[in-house]
C-alpha positions in Angstrom: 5.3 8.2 -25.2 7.1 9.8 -22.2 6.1 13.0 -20.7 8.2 16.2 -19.7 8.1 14.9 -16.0 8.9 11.0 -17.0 12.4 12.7 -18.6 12.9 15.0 -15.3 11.8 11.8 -13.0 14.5 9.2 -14.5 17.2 11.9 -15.3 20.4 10.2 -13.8 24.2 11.3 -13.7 27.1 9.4 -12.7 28.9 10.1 -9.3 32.1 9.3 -8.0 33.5 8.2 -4.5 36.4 9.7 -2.4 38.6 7.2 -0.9 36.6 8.8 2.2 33.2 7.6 0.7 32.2 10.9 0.2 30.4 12.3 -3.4 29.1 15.4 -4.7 25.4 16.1 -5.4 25.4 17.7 -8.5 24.5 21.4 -8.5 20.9 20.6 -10.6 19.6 17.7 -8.5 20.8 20.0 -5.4 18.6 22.7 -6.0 16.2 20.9 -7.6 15.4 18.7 -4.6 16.0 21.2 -2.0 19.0 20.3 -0.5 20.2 22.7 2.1 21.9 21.7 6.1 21.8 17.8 5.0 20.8 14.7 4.2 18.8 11.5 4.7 20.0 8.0 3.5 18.1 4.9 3.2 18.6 1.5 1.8 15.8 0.4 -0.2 16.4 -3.4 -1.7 20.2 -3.0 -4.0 19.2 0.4 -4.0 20.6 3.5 -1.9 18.0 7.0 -1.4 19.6 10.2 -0.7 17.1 12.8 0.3 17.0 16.4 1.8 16.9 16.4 5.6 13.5 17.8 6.8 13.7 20.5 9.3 12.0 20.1 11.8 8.9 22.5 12.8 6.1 21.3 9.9 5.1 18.1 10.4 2.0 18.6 12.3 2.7 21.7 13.8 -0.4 23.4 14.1 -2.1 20.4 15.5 0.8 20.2 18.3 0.3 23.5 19.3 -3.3 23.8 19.3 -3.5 20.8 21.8 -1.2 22.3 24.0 -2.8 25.5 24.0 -5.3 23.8 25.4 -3.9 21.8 27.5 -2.9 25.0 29.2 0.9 25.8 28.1 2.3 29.0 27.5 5.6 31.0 27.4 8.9 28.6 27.6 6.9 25.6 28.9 5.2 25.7 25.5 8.2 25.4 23.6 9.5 22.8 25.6 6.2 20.6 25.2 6.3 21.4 21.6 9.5 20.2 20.9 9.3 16.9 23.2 6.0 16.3 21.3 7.3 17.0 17.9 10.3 14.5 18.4 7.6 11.9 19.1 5.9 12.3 15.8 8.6 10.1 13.2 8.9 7.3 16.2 4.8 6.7 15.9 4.7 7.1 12.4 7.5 4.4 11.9 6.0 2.2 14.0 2.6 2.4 12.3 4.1 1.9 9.1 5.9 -1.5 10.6 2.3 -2.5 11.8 0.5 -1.9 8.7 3.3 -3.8 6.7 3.0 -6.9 9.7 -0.5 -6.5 9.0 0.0 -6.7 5.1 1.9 -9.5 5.9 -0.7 -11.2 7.5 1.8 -11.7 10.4 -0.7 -10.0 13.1 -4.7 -10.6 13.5 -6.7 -7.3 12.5 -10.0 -6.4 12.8 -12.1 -5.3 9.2 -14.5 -2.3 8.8 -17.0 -4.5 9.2 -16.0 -6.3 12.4 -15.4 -2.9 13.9 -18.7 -1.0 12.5 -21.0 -3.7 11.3 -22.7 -3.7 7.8 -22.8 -1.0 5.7 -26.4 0.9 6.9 -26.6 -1.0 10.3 -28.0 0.9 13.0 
């Protein structure tokens, strides 16, 4: 038997395409989502994702600033570290993501828990 959220989760509508590629995101998936400045696109297998664009500013945020606190920055110099961090942030996690798939793979040696930290109890 399907759940409330199984309906909501597989609700689908039909678009159409402008000559100029372009569609419409219909009003209910819009605010739904939490669409607002844009969009991101992604091919996954046949399949196309459209998702809200993330702004910028949460993704780690805290932990950015707190280092560079102490690390000493204030004022404009702050904000400039913050920001040059913050842009690193997608790049790492991409390529981490890329290394754990290489790694599921078995395209790349890896070390286990155990080769890293012994048996379980070992002192």
């Amino acid at each position: 038997m399907k759940t409330i959220m199984d309906r909501k989760a597989s609700e689908v509508k039909k678009l159409s395409i402008s000559p100029k590629r372009q569609i419409t995101i219909p009003q209910k998936f819009y605010t739904q989502l939490g669409f607002s400045r844009g969009a991101e696109c992604e091919i996954r297998g046949k399949e196309l994702i459209l998702r809200p664009l993330q702004e910028n500013g949460g993704e780690f945020a805290e932990e950015i600033l707190s280092d560079l606190i102490k690390e000493g920055f204030s004022g404009e110099e702050l904000l400039r570290a913050f920001r040059s961090r913050q842009k690193q942030i997608r790049p790492a996690v991409e390529e981490m993501l890329k290394e754990a798939k290489r790694v599921a793979e078995d395209k790349v040696p890896y070390y286990t828990m155990q080769e890293v930290f012994g048996e379980r109890g070992e002192k």
